[in-house]
C-alpha positions in Angstrom: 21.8 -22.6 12.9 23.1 -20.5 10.0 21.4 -22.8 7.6 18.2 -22.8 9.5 16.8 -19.3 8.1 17.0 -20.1 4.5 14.0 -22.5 5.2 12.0 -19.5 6.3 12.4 -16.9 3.7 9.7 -19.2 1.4 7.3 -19.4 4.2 4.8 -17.1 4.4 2.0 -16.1 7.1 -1.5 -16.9 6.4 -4.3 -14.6 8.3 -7.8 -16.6 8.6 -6.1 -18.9 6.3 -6.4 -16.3 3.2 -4.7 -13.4 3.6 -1.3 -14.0 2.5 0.5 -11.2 4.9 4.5 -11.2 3.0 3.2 -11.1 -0.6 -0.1 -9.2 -0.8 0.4 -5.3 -0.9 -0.3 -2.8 2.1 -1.7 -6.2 4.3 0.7 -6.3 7.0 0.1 -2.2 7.2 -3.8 -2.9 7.4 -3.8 -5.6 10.2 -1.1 -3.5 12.4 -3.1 -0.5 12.2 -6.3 -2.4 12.5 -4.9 -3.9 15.9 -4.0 -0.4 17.1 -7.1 1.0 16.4 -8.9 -1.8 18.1 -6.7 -1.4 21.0 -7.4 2.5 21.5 -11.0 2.1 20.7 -11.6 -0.7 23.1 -9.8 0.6 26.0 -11.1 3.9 25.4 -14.7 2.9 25.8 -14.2 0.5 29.0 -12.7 3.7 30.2 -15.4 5.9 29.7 -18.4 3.3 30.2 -16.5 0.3 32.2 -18.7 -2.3 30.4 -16.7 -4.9 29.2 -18.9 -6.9 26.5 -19.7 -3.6 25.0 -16.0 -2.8 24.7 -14.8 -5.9 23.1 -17.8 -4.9 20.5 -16.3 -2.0 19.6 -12.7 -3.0 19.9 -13.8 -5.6 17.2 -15.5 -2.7 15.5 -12.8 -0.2 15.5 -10.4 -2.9 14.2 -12.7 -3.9 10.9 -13.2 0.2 10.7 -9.0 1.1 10.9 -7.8 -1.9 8.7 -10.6 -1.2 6.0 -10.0 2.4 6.3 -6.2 2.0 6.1 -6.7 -0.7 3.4 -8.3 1.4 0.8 -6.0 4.5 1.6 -2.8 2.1 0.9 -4.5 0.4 -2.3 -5.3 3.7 -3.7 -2.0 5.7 -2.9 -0.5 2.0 -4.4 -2.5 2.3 -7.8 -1.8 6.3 -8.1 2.3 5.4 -7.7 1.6 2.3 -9.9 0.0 4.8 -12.7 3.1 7.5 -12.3 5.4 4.9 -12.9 4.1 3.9 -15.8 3.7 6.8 -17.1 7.4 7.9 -16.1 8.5 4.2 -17.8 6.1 5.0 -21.1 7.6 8.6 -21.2 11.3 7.5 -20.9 10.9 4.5 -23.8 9.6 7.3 -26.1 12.0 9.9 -25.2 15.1 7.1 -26.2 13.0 5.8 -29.3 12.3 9.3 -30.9 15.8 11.3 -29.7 17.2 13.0 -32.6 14.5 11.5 -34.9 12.0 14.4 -36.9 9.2 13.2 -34.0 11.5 14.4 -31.5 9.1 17.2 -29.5 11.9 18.7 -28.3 14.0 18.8 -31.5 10.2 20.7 -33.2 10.6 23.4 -30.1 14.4 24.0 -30.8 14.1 24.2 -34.6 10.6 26.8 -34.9 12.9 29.0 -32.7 15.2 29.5 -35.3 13.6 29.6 -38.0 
């Protein structure tokens, strides 16, 4: 039993046989969402109209409309943090390279004070 799940960590879930749900960022996010808002838009139209076909339509709808919309969201919040970071990682590496050198920016503010 114990030796069992080491199997599954390298196993990972397919959606329509592309989407690779464990590896590809803010997937698993899109389709949950995407399957709530189907769920909420579907029942809430058979509720207010009680035609069935026409609520599957938009359940399908509302689910392409939420995962989409939540897709984008996550992609772009991902590629802002993604741009921080390496801004953060580009400002650290210069900060150790150019510490107590005469390109230090910090040593220039410190030194035109006293002068």
């Amino acid at each position: 039993m114990a030796g069992e799940g080491g199997s599954e960590e390298g196993k990972s879930f397919k959606l329509l046989g592309f989407l690779d749900v464990k590896n590809v960022p803010c997937a698993r996010e899109s389709v949950l969402y995407g399957s709530v808002g189907s769920l909420v838009v579907g029942l809430g139209h058979f509720l207010a109209t009680s035609r069935v076909k026409r609520s599957c339509d938009f359940a399908v709808g509302g689910f392409i409309c939420t995962m989409l919309g939540y897709w984008f969201y996550c992609r772009y919040n991902l590629a802002k943090h993604r741009i921080r970071q390496r801004m953060l990682k580009e400002g650290m590496r210069n900060k150790i390279l150019f510490e107590g050198s005469s390109f230090d920016p910090e040593k220039k503010q410190t030194d035109s004070g006293y002068q």
